[in-house]
C-alpha positions as CSV (number, residue, x, y, z in Angstrom):
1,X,-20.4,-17.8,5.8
2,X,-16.6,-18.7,6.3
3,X,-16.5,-21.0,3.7
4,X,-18.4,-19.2,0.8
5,X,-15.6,-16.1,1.4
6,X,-12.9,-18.8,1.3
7,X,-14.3,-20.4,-1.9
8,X,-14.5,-16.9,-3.8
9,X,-11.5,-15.9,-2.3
10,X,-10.1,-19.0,-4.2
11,X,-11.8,-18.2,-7.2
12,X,-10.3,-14.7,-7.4
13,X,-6.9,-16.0,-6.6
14,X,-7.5,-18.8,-9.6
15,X,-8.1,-15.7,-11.6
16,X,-5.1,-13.5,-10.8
17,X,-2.4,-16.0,-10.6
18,X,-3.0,-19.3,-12.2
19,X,-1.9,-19.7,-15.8
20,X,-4.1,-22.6,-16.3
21,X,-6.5,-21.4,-19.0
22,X,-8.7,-24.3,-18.6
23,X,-9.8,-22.9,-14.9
24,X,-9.8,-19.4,-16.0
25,X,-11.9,-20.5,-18.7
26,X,-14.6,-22.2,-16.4
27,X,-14.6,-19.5,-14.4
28,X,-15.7,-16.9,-17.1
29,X,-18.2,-19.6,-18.0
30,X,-22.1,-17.8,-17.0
31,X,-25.0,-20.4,-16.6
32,X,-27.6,-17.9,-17.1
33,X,-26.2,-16.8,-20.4
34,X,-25.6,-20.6,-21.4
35,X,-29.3,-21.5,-20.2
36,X,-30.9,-18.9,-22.3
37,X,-29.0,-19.4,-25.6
38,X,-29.8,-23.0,-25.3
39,X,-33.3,-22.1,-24.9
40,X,-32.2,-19.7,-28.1
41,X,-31.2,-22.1,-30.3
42,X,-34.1,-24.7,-29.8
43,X,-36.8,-21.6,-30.3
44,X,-34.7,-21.0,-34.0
45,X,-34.6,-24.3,-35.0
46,X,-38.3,-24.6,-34.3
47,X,-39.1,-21.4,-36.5
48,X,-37.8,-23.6,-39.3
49,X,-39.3,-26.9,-38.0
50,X,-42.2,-26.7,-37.5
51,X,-43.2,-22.8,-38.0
52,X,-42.1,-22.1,-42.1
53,X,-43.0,-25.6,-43.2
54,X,-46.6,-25.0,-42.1
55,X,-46.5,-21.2,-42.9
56,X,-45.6,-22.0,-46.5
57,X,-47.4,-25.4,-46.6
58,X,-50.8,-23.7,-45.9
59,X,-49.7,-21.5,-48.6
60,X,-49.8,-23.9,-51.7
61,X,-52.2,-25.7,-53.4
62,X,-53.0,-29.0,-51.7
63,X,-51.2,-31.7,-54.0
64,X,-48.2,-30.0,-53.1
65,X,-48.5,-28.9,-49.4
66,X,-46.0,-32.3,-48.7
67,X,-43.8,-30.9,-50.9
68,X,-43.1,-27.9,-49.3
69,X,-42.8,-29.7,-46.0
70,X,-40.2,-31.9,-47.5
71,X,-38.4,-28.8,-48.8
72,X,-37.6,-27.0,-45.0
73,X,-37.2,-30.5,-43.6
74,X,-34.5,-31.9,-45.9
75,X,-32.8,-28.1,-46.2
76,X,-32.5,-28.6,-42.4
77,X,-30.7,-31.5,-42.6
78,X,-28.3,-30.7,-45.6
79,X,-27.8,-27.2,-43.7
80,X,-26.9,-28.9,-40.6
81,X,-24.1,-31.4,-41.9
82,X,-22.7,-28.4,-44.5
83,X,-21.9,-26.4,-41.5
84,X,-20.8,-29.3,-39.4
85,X,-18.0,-29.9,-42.5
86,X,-17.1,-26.5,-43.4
87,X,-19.9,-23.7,-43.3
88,X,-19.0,-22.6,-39.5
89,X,-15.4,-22.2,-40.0
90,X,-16.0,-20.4,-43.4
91,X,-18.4,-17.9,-41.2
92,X,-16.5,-17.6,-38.3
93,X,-13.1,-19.0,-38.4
94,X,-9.6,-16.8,-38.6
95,X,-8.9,-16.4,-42.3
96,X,-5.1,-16.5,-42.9
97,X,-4.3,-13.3,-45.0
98,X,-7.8,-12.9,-46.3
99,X,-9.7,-12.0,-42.7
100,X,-11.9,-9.5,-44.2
101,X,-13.5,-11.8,-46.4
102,X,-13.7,-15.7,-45.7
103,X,-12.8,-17.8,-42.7
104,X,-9.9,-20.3,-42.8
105,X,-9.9,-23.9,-42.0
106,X,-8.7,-24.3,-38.6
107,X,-12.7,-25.5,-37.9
108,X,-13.2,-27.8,-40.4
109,X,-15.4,-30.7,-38.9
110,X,-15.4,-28.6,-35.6
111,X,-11.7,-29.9,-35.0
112,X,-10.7,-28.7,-31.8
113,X,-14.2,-26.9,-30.6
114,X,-14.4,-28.8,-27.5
115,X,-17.3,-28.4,-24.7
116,X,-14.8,-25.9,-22.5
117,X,-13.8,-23.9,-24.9
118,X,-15.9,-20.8,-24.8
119,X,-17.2,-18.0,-27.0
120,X,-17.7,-15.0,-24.8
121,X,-19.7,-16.1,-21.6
122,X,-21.0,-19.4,-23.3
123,X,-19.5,-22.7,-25.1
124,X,-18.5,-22.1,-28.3
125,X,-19.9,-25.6,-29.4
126,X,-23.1,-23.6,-28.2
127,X,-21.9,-20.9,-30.5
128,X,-21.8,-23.1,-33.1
129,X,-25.5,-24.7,-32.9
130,X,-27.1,-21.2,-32.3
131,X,-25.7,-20.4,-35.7
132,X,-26.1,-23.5,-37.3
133,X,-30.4,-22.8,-36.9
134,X,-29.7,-19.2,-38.8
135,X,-28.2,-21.1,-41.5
136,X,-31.0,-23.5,-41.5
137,X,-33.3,-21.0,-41.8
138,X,-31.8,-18.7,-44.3
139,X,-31.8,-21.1,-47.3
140,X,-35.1,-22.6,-46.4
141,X,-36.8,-19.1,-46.7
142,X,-36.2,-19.6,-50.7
143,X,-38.4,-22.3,-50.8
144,X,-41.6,-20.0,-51.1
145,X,-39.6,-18.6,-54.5
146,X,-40.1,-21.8,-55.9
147,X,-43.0,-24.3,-54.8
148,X,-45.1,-26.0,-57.1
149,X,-43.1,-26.0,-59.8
150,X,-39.4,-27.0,-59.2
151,X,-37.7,-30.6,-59.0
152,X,-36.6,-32.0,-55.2
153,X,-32.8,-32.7,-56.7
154,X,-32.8,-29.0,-57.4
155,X,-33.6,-28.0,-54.2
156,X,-31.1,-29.7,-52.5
157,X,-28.2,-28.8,-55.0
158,X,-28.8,-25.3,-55.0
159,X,-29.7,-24.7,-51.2
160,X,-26.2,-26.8,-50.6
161,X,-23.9,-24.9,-52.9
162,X,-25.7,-21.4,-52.0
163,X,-25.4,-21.9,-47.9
164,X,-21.8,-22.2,-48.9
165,X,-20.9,-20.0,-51.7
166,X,-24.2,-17.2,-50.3
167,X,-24.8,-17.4,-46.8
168,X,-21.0,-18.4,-45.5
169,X,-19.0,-15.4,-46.7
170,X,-21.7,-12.7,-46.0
171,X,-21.9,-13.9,-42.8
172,X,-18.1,-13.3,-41.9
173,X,-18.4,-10.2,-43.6
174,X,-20.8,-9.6,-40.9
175,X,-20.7,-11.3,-37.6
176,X,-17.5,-13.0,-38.4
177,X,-15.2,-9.9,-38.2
178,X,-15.1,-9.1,-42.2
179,X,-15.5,-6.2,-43.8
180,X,-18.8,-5.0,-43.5
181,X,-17.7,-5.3,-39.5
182,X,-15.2,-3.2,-39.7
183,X,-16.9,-0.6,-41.7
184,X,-19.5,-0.3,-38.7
185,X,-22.5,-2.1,-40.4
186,X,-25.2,-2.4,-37.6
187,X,-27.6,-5.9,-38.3
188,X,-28.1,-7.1,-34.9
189,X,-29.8,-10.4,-35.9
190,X,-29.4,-11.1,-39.7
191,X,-31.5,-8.4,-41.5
192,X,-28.3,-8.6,-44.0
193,X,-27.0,-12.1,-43.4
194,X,-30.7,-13.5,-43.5
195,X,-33.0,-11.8,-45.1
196,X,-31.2,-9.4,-48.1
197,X,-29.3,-12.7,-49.1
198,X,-32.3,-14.5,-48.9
199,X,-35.1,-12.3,-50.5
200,X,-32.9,-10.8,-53.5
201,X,-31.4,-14.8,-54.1
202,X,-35.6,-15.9,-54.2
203,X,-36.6,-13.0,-56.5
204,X,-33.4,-14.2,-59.1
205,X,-34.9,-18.1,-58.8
206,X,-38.4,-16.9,-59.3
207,X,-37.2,-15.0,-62.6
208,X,-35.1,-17.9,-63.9
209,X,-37.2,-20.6,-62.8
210,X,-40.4,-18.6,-64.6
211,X,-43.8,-18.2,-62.9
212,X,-46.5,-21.4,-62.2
213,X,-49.1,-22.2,-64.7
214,X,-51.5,-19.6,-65.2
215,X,-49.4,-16.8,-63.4
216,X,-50.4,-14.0,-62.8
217,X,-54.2,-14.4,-63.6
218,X,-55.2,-18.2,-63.1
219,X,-54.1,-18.7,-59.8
220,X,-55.3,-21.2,-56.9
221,X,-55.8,-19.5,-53.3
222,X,-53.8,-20.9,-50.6
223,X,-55.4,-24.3,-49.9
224,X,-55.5,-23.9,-46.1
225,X,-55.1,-20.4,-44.3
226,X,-55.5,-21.9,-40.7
227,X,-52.2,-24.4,-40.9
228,X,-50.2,-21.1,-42.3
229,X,-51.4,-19.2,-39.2
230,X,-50.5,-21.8,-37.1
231,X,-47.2,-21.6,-38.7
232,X,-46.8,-17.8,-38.4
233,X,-47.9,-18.1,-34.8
234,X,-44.6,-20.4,-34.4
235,X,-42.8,-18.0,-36.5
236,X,-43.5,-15.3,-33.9
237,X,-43.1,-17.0,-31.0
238,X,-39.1,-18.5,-32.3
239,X,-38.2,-15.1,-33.3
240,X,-37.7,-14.3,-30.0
241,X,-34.9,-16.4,-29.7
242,X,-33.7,-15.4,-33.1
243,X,-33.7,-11.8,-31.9
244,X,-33.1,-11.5,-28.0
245,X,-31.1,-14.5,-28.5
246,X,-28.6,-12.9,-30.9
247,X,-28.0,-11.1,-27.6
248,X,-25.7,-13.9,-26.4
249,X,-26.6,-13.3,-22.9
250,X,-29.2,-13.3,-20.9
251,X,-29.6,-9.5,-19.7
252,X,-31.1,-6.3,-20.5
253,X,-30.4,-6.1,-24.3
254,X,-31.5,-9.4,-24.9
255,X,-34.8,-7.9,-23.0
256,X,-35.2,-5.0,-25.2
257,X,-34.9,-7.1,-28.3
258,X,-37.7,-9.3,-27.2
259,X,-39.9,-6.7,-26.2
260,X,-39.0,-4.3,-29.8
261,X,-39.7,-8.1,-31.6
262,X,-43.4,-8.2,-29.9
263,X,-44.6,-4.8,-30.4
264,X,-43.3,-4.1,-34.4
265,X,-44.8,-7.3,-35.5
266,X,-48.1,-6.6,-33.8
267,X,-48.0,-3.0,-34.9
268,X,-46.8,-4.3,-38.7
269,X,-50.2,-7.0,-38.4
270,X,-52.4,-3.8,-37.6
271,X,-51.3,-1.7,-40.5
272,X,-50.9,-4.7,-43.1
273,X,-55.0,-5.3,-41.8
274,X,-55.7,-2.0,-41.8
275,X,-54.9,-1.0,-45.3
276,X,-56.6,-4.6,-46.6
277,X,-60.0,-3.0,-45.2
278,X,-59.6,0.5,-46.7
279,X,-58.7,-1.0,-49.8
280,X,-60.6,-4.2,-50.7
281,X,-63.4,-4.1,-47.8
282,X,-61.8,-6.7,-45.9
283,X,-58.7,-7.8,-43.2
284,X,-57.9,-11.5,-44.2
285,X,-56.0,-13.7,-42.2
286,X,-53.0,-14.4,-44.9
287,X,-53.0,-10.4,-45.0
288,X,-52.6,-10.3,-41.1
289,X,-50.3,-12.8,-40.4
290,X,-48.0,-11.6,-44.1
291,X,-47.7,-8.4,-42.0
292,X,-46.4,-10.2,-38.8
293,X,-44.0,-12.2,-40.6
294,X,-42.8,-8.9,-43.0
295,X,-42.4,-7.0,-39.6
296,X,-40.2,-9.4,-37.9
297,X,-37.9,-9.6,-40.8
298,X,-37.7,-5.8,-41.0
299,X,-36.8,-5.3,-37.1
300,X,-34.3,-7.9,-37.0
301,X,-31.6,-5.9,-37.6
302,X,-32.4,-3.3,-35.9
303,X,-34.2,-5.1,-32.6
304,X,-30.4,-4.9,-30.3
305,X,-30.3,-0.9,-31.4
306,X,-33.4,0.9,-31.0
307,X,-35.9,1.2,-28.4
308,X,-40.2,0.6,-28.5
309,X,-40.9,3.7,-29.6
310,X,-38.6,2.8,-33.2
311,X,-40.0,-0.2,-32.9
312,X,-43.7,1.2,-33.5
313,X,-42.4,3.7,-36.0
314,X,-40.6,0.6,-37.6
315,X,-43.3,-1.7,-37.5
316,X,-46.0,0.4,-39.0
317,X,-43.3,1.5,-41.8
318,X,-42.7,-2.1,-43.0
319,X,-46.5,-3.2,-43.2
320,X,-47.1,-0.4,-45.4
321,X,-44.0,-0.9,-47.6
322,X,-43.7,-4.9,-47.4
323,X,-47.8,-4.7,-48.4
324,X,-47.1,-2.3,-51.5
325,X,-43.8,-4.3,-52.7
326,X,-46.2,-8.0,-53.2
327,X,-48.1,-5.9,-55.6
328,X,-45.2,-4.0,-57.5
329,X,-43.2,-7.8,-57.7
330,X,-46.3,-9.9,-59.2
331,X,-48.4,-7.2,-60.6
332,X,-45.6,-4.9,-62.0
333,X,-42.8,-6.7,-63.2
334,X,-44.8,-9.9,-63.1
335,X,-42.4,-12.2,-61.0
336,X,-43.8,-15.2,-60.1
337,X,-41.8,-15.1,-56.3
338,X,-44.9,-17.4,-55.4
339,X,-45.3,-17.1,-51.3
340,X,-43.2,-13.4,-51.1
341,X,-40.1,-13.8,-50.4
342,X,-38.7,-10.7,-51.9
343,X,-41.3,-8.5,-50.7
344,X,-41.1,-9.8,-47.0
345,X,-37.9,-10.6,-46.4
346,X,-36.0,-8.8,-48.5
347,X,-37.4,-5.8,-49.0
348,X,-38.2,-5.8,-45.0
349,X,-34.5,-6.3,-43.6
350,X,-33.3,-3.9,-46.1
351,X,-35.8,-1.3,-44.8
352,X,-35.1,-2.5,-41.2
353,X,-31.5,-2.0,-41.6
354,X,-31.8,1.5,-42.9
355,X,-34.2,2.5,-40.5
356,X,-31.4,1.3,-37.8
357,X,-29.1,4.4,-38.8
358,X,-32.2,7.2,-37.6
359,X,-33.8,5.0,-34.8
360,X,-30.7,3.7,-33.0
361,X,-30.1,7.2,-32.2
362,X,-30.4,8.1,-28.4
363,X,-32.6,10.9,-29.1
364,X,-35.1,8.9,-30.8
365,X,-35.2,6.3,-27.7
366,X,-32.5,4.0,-29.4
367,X,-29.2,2.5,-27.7
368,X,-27.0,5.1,-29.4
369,X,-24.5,5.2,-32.6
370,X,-21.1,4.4,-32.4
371,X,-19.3,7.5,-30.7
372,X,-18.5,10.2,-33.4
373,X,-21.1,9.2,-36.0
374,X,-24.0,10.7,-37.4
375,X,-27.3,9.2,-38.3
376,X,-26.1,10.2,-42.4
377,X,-23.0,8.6,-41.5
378,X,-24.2,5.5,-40.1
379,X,-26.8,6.0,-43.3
380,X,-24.4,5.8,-45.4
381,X,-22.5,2.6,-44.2
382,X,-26.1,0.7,-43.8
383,X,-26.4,1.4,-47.3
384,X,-23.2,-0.4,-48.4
385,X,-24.0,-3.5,-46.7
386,X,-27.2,-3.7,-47.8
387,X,-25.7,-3.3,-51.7
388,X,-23.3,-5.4,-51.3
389,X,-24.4,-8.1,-49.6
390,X,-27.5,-8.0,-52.4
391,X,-25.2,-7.9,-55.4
392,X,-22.5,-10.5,-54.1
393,X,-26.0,-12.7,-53.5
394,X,-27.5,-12.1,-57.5
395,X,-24.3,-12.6,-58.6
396,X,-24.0,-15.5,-56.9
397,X,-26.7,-17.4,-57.3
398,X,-27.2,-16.5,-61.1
399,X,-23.9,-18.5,-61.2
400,X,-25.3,-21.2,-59.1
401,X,-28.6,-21.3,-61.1
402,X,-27.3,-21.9,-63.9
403,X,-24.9,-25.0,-62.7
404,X,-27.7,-26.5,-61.1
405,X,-30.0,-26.2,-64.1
406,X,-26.4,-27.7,-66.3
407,X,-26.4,-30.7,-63.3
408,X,-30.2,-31.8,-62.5
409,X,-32.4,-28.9,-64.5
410,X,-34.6,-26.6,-62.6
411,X,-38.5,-27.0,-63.6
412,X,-40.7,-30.3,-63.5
413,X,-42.9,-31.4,-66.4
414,X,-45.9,-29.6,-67.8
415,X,-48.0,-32.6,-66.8
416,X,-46.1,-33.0,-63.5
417,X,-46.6,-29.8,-62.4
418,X,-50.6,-30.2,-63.4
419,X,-50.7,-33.5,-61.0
420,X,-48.8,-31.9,-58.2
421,X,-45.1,-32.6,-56.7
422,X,-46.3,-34.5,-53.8
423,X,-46.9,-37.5,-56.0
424,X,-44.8,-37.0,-58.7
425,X,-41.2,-36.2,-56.4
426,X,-42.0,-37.8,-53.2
427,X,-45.1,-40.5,-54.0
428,X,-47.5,-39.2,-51.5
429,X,-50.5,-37.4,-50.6
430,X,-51.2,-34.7,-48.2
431,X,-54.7,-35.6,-48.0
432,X,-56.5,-38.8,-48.7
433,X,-60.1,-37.6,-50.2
């Protein structure tokens, strides 16, 4: 008993009066937060890897299911060594003069991120992974934009110069201390960073790249519904560490997040069944498990600020919009945004992030608004982000579109498109029959 009051008695002492920062430093250092972010980070990487290769490779038909596979697996690696060289310290590094906007250079290469320097309660090298998976996952959610139809040297040029020139800024604006930060923009887990960027980038590819062959009325039905379930189920299961981990400790938000996650996806998966049957007679599984995946896009911004009763509110709101905007994209203004990016992702974390202003309110079971500000208020800021962070995106990747069609071209063959990508880009076959 004597000598654990002597050893915190040290401790405290350590605290008050030593000017090493190296043992103040340890000290601040929380094992339960680093534990769960680790756990975090692996859960993330493995919504990429294995959960929306098989999601989307279910999806397509089945000469180009290895294709698609290809796609998340090689964005994962690009994604991984861009943020290595440049793309954390363009997110999250101290930007000389021009804070509000881009990161410096300080972090280059990781220069100086060593294991005891922390962010918070946790390593910052930790810091670093945890965000390297979001950026893995962000440009791979394109890929359902554009399978069947686009060249593999495309792919990687435009997922490399968009994680850069896309993804990096709007994430400083965001998380980084930019901008949109200072304004008071709530998006606890990426429903900005992620999935606006993402969703309005896929619809601008989809347009560009033009639809596959015999879009909209000759098309082949997803070659194998079970592997994209399996993939959803992964999706659901690493989104807890994309949302509760985002947390960046392991206490009760990170709890309320996981538990908001569960119950808007399942309540999303109801509706999205639910109007299937009233409509066409039957719930299909692609229906069901679309609604799960359009549900945890939509609360991820708001799954830090509101509470399960906005969850349920949220969750049935996005299965009956994210079901509505599939049809308006391919049936209304007939773009070919093949596995639903747009209509999922972006369309869900724009709604999620405006929902965030009304349901983060105490009085609607929320963790409150900043002190001072109204639910138009915080409206009204919610808004911004979610304009600006879509235009800056088109914009964008119009620009990138076009260099990449200039450098490598965008679209394969007629005739390579009608034999499939997995022979004609990678020289393989999904299955031997």
């Amino acid at each position: 008993m004597f000598k654990r009051l002597s050893s915190c008695l040290a401790v405290i002492f350590v605290l008050l009066f030593s000017g090493d920062p190296a043992l103040a430093a340890e000290a601040a250092l929380n094992g339960a937060d680093t534990a769960w972010i680790l756990t975090s980070t692996a859960l993330v990487l493995f919504m990429t890897l294995p959960g929306l290769a098989l999601f989307y490779g279910g999806l397509v038909r089945a000469n180009n299911v290895l294709s698609v596979l290809m796609h998340c697996f090689a964005i994962a690696c690009l994604a991984s060594i861009l943020w290595l060289i440049g793309g954390y310290a363009l997110a999250f590094g101290d930007g000389a003069g021009v804070q509000a906007w881009i990161g410096g250079a300080e972090k280059w290469f990781l220069l100086g991120i060593g294991p005891d320097l922390l962010s918070g309660s946790i390593p910052e090298i930790l810091f670093v992974m945890f965000q390297m998976t979001f950026a893995i996952i962000t440009p791979a959610l394109i890929v359902g934009a554009y399978v069947e139809r686009i060249k593999f040297s495309a792919v990687m040029v435009f997922s490399g110069l968009w994680l850069v020139l896309v993804y990096a800024p709007v994430c400083h604006w965001v998380w980084g201390g930019g901008w949109l930060a200072e304004m008071g923009v709530m998006d606890f887990a990426g429903g900005i960073v992620v999935h606006v960027t993402a969703g309005s980038s896929a619809l601008l590819m989809a347009k560009m790249l033009g639809g596959r062959r015999g879009f909209p009325k000759d098309l082949r039905p997803p070659h194998n519904p079970g592997m994209t379930m399996i993939g959803a189920a992964m999706l659901w299961v690493g989104w807890f560490g994309f949302n509760a981990g985002s947390a960046l400790a392991a206490d009760g938000s990170a709890s309320m997040a996981m538990l908001v996650t569960h119950i808007s996806a399942a309540a999303a998966a109801l509706t999205w069944a639910i109007l299937e049957w009233q409509r066409f007679g039957k719930s299909s599984l692609i229906g069901i498990v679309t609604g799960m995946v359009a549900e945890l896009a939509t609360i991820t911004p708001a799954s830090g600020f509101v509470g399960p009763l906005g969850a349920l509110c949220i969750g049935v709101a996005a299965g009956v919009v994210c079901h509505f905007a599939v049809e308006w994209v391919k049936q209304k203004i007939l773009i070919d945004d093949s596995l639903d990016v747009f209509a999922v992702h972006g369309v869900g974390g724009a709604l999620g992030t405006l929902l965030t202003a009304f349901f983060a309110a105490v009085s609607l079971g929320g963790m409150g608004l900043a002190e001072g500000t109204s639910m138009g208020q915080q409206f009204g800021v919610q808004l911004m982000g979610v304009a600006a962070v879509l235009v800056w995106s088109v914009v964008l990747s119009y620009i990138i579109i076009k260099a990449v069609d200039a450098m490598v071209g965008l679209r394969v063959e007629d005739e390579d498109e009608i034999v499939g990508l997995d022979l004609i880009a990678h020289g393989e076959r999904g299955y031997d029959l």
